[in-house]
Z-matrix of the N, CA and C atoms (Angstrom, degrees):
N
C 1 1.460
C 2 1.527 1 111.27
N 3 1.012 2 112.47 1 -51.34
C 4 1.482 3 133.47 2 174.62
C 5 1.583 4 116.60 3 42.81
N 6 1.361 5 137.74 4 -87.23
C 7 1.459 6 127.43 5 -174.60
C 8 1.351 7 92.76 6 -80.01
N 9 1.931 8 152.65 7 -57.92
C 10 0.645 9 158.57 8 -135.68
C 11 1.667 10 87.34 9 -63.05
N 12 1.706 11 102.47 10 -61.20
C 13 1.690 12 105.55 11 -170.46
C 14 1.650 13 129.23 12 -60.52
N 15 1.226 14 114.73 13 -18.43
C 16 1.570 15 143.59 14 135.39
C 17 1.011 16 96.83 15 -0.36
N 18 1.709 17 93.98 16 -108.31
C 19 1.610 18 119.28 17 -178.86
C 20 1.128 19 117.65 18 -51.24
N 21 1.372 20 139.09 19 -23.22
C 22 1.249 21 130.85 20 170.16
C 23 1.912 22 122.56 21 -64.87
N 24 1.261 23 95.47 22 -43.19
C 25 1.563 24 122.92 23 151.05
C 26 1.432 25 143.62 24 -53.60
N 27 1.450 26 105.69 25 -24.99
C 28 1.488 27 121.32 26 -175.64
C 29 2.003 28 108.43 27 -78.90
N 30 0.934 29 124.86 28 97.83
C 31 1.744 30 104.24 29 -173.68
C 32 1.553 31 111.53 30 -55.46
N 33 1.414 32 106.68 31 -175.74
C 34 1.668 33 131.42 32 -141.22
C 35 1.859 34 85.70 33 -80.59
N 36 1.467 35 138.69 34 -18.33
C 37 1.069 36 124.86 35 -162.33
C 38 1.705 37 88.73 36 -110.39
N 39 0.657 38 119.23 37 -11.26
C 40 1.809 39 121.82 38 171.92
C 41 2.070 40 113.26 39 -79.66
N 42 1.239 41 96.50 40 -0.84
C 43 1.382 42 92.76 41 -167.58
C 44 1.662 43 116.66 42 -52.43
N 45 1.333 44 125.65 43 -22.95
C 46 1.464 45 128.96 44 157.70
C 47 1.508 46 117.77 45 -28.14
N 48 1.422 47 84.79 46 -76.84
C 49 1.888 48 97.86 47 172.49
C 50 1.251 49 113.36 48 -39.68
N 51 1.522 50 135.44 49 -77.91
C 52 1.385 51 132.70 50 156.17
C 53 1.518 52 114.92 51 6.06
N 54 1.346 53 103.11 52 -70.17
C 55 1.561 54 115.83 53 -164.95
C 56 1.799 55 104.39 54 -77.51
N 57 0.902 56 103.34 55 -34.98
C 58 1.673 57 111.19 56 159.06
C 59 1.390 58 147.54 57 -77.43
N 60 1.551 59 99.87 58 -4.00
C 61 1.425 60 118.95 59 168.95
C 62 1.635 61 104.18 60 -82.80
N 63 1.304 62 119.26 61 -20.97
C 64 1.451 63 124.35 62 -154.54
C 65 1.740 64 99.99 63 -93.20
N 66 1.767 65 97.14 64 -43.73
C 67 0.917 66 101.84 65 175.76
C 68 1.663 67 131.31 66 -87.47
N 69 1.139 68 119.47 67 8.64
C 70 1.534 69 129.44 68 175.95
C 71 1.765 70 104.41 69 -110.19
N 72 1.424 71 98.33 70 -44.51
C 73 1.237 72 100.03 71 -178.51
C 74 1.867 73 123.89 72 -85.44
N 75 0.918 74 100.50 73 -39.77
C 76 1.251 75 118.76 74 -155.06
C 77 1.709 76 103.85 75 -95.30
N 78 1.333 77 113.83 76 -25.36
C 79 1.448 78 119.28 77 -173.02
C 80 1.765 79 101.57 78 -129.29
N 81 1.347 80 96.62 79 24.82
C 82 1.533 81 98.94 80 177.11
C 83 1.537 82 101.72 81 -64.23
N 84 1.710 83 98.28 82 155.15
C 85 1.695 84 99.61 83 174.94
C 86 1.210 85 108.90 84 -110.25
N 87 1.464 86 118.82 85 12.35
C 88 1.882 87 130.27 86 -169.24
C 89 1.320 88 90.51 87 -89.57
N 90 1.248 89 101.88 88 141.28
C 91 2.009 90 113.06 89 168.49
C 92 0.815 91 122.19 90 -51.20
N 93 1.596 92 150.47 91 127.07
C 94 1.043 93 156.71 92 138.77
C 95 1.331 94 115.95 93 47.18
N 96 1.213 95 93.09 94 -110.01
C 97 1.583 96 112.40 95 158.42
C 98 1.473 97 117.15 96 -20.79
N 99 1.107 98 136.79 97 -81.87
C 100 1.429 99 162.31 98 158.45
C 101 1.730 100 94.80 99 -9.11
N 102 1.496 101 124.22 100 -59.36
C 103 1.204 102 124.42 101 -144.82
C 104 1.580 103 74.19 102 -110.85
N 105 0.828 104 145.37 103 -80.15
C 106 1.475 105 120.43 104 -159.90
C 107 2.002 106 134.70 105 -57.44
N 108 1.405 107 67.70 106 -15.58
C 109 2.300 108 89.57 107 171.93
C 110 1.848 109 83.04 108 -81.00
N 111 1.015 110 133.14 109 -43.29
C 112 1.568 111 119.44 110 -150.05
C 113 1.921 112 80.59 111 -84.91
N 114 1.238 113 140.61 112 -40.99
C 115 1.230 114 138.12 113 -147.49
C 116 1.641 115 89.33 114 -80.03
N 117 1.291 116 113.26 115 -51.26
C 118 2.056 117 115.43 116 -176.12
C 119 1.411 118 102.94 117 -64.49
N 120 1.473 119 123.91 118 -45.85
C 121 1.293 120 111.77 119 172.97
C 122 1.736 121 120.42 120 -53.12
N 123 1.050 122 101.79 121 -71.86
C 124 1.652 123 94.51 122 -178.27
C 125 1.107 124 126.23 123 -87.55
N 126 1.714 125 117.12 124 31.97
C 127 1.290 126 114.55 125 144.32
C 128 1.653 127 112.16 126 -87.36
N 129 1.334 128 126.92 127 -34.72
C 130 1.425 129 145.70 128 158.64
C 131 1.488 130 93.08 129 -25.10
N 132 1.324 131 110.98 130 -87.00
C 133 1.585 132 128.13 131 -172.61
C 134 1.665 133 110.05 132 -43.14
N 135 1.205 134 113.80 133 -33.00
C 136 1.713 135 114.52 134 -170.60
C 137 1.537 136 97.20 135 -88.75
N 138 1.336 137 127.93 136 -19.18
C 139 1.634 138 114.33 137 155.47
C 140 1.825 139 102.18 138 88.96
N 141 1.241 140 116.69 139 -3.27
C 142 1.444 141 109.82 140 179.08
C 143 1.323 142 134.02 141 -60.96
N 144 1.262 143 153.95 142 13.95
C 145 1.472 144 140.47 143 -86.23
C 146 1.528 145 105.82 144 -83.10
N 147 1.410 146 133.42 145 -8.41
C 148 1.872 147 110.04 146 149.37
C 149 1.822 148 117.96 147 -75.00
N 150 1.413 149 105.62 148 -33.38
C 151 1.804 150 88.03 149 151.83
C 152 1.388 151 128.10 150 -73.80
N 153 1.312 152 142.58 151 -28.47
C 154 1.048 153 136.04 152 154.43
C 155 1.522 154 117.45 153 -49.32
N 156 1.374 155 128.30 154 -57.27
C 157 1.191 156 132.96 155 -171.57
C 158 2.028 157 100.14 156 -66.29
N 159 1.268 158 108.97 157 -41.67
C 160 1.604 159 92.29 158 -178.23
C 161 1.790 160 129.39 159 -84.47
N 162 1.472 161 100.29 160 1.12
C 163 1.600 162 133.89 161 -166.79
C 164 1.687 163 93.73 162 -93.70
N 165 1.482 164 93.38 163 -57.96
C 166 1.404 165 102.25 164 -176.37
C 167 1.938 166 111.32 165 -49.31
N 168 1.073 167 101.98 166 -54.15
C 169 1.536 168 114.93 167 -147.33
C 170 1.847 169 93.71 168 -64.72
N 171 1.817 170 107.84 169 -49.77
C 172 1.593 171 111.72 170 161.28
C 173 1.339 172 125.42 171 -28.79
N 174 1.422 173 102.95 172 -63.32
C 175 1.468 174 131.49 173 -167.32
C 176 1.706 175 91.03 174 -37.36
N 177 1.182 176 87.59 175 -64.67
C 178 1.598 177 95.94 176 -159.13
C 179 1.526 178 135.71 177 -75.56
N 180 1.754 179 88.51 178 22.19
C 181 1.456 180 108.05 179 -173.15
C 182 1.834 181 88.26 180 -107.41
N 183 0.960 182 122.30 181 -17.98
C 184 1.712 183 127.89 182 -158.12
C 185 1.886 184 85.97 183 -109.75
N 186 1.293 185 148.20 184 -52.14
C 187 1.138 186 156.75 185 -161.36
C 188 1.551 187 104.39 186 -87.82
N 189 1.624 188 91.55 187 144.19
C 190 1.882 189 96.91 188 156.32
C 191 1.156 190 111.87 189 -77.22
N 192 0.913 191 137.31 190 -169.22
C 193 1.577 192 162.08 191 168.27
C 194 1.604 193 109.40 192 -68.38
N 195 1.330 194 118.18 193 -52.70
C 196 1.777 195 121.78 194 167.59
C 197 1.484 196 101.79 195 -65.75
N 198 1.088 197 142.83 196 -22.30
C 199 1.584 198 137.12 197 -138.44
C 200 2.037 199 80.49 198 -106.27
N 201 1.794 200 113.62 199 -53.60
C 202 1.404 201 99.69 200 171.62
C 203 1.039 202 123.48 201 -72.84
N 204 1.199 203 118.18 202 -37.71
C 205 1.903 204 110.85 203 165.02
C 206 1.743 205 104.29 204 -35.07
N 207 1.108 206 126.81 205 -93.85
C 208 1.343 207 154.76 206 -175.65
C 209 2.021 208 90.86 207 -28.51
N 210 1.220 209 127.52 208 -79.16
C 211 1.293 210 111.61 209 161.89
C 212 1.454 211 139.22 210 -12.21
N 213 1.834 212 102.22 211 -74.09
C 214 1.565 213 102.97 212 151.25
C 215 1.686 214 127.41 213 -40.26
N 216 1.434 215 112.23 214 -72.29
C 217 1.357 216 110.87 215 162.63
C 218 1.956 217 121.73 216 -14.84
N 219 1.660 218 102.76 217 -53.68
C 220 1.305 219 97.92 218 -153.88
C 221 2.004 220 90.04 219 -65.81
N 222 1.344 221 100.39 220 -37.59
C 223 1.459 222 110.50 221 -175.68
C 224 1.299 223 107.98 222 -48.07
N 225 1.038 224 137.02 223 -57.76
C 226 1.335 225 150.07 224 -170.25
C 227 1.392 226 113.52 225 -59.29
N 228 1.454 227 130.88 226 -55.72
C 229 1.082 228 129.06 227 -176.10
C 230 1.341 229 107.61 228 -79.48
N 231 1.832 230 126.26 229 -60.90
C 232 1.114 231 92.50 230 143.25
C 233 1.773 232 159.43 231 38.69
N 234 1.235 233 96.20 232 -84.74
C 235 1.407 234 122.11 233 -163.16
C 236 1.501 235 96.63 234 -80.70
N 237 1.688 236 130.44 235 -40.50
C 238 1.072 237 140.60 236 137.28
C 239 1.432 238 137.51 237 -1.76
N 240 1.973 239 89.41 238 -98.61
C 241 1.120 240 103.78 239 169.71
C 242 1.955 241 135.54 240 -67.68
N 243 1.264 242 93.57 241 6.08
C 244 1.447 243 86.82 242 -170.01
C 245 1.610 244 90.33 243 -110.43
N 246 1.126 245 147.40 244 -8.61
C 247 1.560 246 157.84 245 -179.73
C 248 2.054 247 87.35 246 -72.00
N 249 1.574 248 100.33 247 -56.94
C 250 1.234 249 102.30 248 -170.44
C 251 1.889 250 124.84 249 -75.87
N 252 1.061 251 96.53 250 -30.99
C 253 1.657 252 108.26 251 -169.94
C 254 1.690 253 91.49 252 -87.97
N 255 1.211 254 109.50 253 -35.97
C 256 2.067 255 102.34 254 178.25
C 257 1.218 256 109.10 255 -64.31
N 258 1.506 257 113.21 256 -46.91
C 259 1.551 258 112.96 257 177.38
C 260 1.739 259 118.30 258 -68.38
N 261 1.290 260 122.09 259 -21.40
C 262 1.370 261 116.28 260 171.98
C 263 1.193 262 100.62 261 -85.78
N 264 1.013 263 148.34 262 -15.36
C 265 1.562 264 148.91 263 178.06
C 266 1.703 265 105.56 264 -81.18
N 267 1.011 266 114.34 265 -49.71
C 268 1.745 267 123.57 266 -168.78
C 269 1.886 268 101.09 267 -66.12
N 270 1.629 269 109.89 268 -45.05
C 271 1.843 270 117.92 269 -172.73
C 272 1.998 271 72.92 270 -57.61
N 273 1.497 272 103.08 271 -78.27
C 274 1.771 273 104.51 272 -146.72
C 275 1.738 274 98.46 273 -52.23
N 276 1.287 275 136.17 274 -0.84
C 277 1.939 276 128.38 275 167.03
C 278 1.562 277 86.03 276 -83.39
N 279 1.604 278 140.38 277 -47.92
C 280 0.980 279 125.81 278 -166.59
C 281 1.784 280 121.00 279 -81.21
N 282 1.087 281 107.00 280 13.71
C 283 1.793 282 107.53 281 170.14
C 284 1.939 283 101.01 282 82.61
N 285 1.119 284 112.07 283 -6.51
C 286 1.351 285 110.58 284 150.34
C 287 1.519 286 147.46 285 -75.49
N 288 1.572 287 112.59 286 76.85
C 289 1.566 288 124.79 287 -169.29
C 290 1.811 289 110.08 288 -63.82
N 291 1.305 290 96.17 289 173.66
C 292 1.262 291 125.71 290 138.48
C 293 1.989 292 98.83 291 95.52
N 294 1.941 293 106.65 292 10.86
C 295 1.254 294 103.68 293 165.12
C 296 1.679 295 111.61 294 -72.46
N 297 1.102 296 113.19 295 -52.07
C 298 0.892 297 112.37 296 -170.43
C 299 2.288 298 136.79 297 -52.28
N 300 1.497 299 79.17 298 -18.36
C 301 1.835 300 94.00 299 158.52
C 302 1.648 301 107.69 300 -80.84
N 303 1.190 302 132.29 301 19.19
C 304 1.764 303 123.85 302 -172.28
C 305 1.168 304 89.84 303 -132.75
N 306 1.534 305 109.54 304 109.34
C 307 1.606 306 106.62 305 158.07
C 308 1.233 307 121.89 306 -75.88
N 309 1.849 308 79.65 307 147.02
C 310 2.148 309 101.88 308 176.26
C 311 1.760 310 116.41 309 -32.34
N 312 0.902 311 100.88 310 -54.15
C 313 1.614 312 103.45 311 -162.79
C 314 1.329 313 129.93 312 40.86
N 315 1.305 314 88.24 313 46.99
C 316 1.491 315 120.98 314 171.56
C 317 1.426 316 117.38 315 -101.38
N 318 1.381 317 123.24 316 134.64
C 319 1.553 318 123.36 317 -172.61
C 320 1.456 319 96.45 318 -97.26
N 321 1.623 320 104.41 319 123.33
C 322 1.422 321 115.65 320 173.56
C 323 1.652 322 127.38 321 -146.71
N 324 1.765 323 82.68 322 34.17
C 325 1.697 324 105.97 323 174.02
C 326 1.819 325 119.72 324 -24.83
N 327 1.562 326 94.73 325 -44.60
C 328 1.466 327 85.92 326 178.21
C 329 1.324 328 148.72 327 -85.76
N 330 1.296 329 99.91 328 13.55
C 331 1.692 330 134.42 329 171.39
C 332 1.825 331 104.66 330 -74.69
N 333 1.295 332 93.15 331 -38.78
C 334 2.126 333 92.16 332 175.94
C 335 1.439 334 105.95 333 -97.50
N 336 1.272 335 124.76 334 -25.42
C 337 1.319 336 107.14 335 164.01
C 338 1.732 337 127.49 336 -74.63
N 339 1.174 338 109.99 337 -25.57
C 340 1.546 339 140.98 338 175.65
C 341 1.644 340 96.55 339 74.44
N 342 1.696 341 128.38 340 41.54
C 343 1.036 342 129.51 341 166.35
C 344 1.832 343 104.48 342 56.15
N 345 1.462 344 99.50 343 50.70
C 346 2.169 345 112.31 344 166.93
C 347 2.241 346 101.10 345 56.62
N 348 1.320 347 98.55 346 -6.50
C 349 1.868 348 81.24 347 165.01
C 350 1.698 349 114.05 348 -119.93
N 351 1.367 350 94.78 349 -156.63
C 352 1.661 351 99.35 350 -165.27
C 353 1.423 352 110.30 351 -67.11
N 354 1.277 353 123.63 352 126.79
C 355 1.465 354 131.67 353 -173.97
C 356 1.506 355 111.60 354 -53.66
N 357 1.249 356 124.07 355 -27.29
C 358 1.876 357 124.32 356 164.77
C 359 0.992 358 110.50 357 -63.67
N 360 1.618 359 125.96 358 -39.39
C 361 1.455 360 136.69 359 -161.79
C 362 1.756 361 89.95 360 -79.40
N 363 0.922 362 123.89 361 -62.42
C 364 1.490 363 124.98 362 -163.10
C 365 1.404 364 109.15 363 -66.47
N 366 1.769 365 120.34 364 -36.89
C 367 1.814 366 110.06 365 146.50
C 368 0.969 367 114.68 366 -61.85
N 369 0.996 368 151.56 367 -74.91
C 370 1.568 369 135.28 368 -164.41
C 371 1.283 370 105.97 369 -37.28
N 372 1.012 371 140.54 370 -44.52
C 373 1.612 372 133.52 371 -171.73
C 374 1.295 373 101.59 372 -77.45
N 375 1.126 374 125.77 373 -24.76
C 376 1.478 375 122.59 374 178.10
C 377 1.523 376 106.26 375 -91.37
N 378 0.481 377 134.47 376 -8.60
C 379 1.822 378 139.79 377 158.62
C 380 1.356 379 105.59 378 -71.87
N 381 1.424 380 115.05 379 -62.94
C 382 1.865 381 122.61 380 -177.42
C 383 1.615 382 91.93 381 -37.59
N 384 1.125 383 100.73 382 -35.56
C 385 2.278 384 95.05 383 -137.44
C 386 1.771 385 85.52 384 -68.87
N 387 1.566 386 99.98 385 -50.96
C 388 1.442 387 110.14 386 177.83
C 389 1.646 388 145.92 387 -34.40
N 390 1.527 389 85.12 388 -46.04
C 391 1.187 390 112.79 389 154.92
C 392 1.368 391 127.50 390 -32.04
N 393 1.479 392 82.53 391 -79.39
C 394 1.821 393 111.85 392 171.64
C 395 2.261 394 112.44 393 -34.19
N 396 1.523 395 76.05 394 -58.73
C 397 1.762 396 90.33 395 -175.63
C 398 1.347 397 107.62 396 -99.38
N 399 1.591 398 121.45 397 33.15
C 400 1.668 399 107.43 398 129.25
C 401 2.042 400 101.18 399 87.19
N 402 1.660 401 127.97 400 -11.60
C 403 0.834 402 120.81 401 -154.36
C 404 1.880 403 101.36 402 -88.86
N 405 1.448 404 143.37 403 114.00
C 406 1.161 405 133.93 404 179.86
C 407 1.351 406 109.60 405 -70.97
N 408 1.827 407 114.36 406 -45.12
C 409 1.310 408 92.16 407 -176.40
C 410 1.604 409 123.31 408 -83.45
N 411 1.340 410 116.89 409 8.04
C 412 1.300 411 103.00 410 161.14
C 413 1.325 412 113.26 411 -83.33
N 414 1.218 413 121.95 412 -44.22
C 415 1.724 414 130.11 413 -178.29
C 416 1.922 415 96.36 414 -42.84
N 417 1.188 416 118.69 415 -35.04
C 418 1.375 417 127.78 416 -142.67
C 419 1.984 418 88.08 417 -89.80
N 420 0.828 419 98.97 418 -63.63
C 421 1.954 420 119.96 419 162.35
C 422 1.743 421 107.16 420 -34.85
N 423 1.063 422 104.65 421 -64.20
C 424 1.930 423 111.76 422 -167.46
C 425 1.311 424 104.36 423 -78.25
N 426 1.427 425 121.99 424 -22.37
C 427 1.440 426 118.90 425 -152.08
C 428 2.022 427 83.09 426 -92.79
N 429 1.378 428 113.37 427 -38.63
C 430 1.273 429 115.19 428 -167.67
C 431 1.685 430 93.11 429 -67.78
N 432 1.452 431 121.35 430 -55.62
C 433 1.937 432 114.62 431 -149.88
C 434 2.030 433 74.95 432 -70.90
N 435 1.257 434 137.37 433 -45.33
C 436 1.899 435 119.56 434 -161.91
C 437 1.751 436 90.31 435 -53.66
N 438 1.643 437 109.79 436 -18.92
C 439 1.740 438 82.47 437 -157.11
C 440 1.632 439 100.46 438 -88.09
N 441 1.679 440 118.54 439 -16.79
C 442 1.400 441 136.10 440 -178.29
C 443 1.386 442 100.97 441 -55.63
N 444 1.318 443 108.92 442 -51.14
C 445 1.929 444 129.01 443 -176.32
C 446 1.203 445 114.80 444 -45.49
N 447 1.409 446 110.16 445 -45.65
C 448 1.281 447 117.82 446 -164.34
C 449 1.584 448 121.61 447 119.40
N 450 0.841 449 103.26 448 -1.16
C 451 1.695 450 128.17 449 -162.21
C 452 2.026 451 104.83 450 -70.39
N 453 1.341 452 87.10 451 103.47
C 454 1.919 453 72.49 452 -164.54
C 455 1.695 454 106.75 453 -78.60
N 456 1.411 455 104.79 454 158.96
C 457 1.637 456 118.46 455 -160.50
C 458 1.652 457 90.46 456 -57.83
N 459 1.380 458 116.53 457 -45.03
C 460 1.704 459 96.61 458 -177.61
C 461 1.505 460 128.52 459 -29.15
N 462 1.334 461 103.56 460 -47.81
C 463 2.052 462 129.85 461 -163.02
C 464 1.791 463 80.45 462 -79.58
N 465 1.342 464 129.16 463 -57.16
C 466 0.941 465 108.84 464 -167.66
C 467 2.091 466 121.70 465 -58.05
N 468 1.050 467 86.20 466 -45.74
C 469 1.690 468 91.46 467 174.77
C 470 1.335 469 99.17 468 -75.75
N 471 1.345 470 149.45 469 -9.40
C 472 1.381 471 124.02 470 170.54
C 473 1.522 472 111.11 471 -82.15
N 474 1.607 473 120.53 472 -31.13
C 475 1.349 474 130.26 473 161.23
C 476 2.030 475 109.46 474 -38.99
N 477 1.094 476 98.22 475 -39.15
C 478 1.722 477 104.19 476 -163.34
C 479 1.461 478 98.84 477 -91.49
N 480 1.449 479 119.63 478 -39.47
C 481 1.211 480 109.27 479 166.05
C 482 1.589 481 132.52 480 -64.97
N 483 1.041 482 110.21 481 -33.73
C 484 1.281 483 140.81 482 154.94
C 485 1.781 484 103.94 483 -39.91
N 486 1.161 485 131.86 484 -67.62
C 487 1.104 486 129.63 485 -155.09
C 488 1.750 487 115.35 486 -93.53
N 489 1.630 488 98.01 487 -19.33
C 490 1.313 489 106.57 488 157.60
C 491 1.703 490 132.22 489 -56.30
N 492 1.689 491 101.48 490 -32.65
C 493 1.019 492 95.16 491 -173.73
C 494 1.693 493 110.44 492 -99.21
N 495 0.966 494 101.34 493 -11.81
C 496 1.780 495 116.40 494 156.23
C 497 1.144 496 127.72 495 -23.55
N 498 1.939 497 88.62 496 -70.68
C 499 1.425 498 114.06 497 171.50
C 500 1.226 499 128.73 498 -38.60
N 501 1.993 500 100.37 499 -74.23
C 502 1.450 501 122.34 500 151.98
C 503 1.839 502 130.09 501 -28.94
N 504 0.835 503 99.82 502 -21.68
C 505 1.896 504 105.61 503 162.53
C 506 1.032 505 131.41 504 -106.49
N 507 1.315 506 114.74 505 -33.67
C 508 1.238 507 117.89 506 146.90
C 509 1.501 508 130.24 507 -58.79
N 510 1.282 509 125.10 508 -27.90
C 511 1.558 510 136.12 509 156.78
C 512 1.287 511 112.90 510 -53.54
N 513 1.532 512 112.69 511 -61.45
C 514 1.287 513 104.69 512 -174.31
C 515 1.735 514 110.65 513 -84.07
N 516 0.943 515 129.80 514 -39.97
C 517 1.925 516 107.24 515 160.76
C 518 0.798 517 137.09 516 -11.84
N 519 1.690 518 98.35 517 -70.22
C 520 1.827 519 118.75 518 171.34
C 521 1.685 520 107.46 519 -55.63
N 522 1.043 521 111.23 520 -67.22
C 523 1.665 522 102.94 521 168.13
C 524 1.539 523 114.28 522 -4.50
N 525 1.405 524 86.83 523 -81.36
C 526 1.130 525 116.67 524 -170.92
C 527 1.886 526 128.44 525 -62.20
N 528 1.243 527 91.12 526 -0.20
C 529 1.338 528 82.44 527 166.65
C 530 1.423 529 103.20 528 -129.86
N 531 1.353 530 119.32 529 -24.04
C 532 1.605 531 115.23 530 168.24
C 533 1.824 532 108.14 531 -48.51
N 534 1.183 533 112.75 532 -48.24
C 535 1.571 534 122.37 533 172.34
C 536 1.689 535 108.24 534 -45.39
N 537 1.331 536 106.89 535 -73.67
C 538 1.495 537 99.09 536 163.45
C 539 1.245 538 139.45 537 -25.16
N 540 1.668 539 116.97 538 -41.45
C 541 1.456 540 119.30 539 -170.47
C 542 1.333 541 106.47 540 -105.87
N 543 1.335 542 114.95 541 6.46
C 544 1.488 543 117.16 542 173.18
C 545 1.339 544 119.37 543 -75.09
């Protein structure tokens, strides 16, 4: 069912979203690939699991099999690195030095492989995820190597728009069904 079941799901005061799922998702001008790796990623990242589960099931009618691996992946690490790179960014806004001489030592192999697809495709999803989780200096990092790529600022803001409204449905679902079972 996937976006259709969304909107079918979204209540009568959500009707924006509705009309914005169609239009981020559905009338995206990002490639294929591109827009449906950014749609599995930050449904992952938005934590909903009937938007994840109906995002997912789409996704994977538009994707290969490496393209959702590599999606998940971007989500995953991601989910990681932006907990970590926001928080070394937030101490050094607060006049607290000397993180930044201590390396991560964090394993994040799949950032140089870009998880077996196209290295723009695998930033952009890592930007979406970012988005989602609030991190500037990663957004600030991905947004610069998509612009090295070639990646024009349009695709990039349709990725962010894209993942905003992700978010936003996934917010209100969960709402919305935690309310229900209360």
């Amino acid at each position: 069912m996937g976006i259709a079941a969304l909107k079918e799901a979204l209540p009568a005061y959500a009707k924006d979203l509705r009309l914005n799922l169609d239009s981020t998702i559905g009338l995206s001008a990002l490639p294929d690939q591109r827009r449906w790796g950014a749609v599995l990623a930050t449904a992952i990242a938005a934590r909903d699991p009937f938007t994840l589960r109906e995002l997912e099931e789409e996704a994977r009618q538009h994707l290969s099999p490496e393209a959702v691996d590599a999606a998940k992946a971007a989500a995953a690490v991601m989910g990681m690195n932006n907990i970590y790179y926001r928080t070394k960014h937030l101490l050094a806004d607060g006049g607290i030095t000397g993180y930044d001489e201590i390396p991560a030592r964090l394993r994040m192999q799949v950032i140089g492989t870009h998880g077996g697809v196209d290295a723009a495709d695998f930033e952009l999803w890592c930007l979406a995820v970012s988005a989602i989780n609030g991190c500037g200096a990663c957004l600030v990092a991905h947004e610069r190597t998509l612009r090295e790529q070639g990646v024009p600022r349009e695709q990039i803001h349709e990725a962010i728009r894209l993942a905003s409204v992700v978010h936003a449905v996934a917010v209100t679902l969960e709402a919305e069904a935690q309310l229900a079972s209360a």
